[in-house]
N, C-alpha and C positions, 0 to 999 in steps of 0.2 A: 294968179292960178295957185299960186302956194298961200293964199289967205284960205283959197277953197279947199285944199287938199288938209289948210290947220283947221278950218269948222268941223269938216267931217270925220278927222282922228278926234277931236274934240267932243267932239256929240257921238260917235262911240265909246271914248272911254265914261262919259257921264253916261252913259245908258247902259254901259255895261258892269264895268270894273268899279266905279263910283258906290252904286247900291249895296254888292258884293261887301265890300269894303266897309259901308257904314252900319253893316247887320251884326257885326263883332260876332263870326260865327266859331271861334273857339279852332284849335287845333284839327279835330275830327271834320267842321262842316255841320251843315244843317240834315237832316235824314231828308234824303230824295228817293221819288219814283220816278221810272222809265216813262219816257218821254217820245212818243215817233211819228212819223206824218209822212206826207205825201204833198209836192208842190207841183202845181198844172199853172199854166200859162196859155190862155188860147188852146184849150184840150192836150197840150202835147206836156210830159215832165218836164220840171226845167233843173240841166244838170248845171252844178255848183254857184248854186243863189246858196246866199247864210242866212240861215232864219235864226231870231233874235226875239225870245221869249223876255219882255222887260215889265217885271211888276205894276202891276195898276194903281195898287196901294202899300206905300213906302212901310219897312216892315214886315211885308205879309208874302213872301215868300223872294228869288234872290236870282238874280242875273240868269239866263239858260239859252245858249248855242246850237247849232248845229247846220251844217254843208249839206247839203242833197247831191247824192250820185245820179247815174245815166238814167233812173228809172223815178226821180225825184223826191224818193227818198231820204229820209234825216231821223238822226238819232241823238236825243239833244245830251248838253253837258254843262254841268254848270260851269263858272270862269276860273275856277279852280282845275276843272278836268272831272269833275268827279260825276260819274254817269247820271242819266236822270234830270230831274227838276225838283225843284220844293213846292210841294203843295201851295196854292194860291192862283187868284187871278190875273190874267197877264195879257198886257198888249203885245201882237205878233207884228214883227218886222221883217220884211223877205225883202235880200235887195242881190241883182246881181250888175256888176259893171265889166265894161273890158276898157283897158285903155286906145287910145284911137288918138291918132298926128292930129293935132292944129292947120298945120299947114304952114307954119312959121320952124324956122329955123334958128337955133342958137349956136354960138361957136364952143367949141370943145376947149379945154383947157392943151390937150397934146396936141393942138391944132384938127380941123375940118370942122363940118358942122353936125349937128345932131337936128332932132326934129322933138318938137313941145309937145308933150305928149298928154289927154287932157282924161279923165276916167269920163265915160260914158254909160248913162243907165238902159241896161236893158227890160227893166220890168218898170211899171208902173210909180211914179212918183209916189203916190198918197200909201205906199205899203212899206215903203223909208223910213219915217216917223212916227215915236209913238204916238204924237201928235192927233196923228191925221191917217195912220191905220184903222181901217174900219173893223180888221179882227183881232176878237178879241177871244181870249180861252179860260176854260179854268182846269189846272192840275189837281187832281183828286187822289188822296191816298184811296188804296182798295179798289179801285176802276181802272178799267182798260186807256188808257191816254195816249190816244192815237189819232190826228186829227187830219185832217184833206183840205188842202186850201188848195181850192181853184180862183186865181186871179186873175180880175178883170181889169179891162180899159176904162 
């Protein structure tokens, strides 16, 4: 379970922080535009999935974030913080989990037991990676960049 819990810090920080980091974007950052959307699941919003704008082509624009609230909702950022996105094309990642018991029990170190606790996906496998995400966007200076991803089964 802790090999599972190192791929997936792993294949976030490579999809995120990695790119960020190999763009040498200088002190200021790269110039971004706003960045917003709308995430549905089976018609209904879906509150706090992370949508995960990650370049299609290395170079051409830089890591971009963002949480969706009760109305589904997001407003991206790049992995700096700094509002917006960088112009370019990008594979979109929405992923939301909760954690959920195994069913096994471990013992606590002050003594009793605790319960294995495993993350659970709520949305759709194939919208995880950018592998295997079928959306895809492009960030446009001078245009409205506001996109609606309704996802399916």
């Amino acid at each position: 379970m802790r090999m599972k819990a190192f791929r997936t810090s792993f294949l976030v920080f490579s999809v995120v922080v990695l790119p960020f980091v190999a763009t040498g974007c200088g002190e200021k950052g790269p110039k971004t535009v706003q960045g917003t959307g709308v995430v549905t699941y089976k018609g209904q919003p879906v509150e706090g999935a992370n949508v995960m704008f990650s370049p299609i082509t290395q170079g051409q624009g830089v890591a971009a974030l963002g949480k969706t609230d009760a109305a589904g909702k997001f407003t991206l950022q790049t992995a700096q913080g700094k509002a917006g996105a960088v112009p370019g094309e990008y594979a979109v990642m929405i992923t939301k989990t909760e954690m959920v018991p195994t069913g096994e029990k471990v013992p606590k170190p002050e003594g009793g037991t605790e319960d294995v606790m495993i993350n659970k996906d709520l949305l759709p496998q194939k919208y995880k990676f950018a592998s295997s995400t079928p959306l895809k966007v492009k960030i446009e200076e001078g245009k409205v960049n506001e996109f609606q991803f309704n996802l399916e089964d």
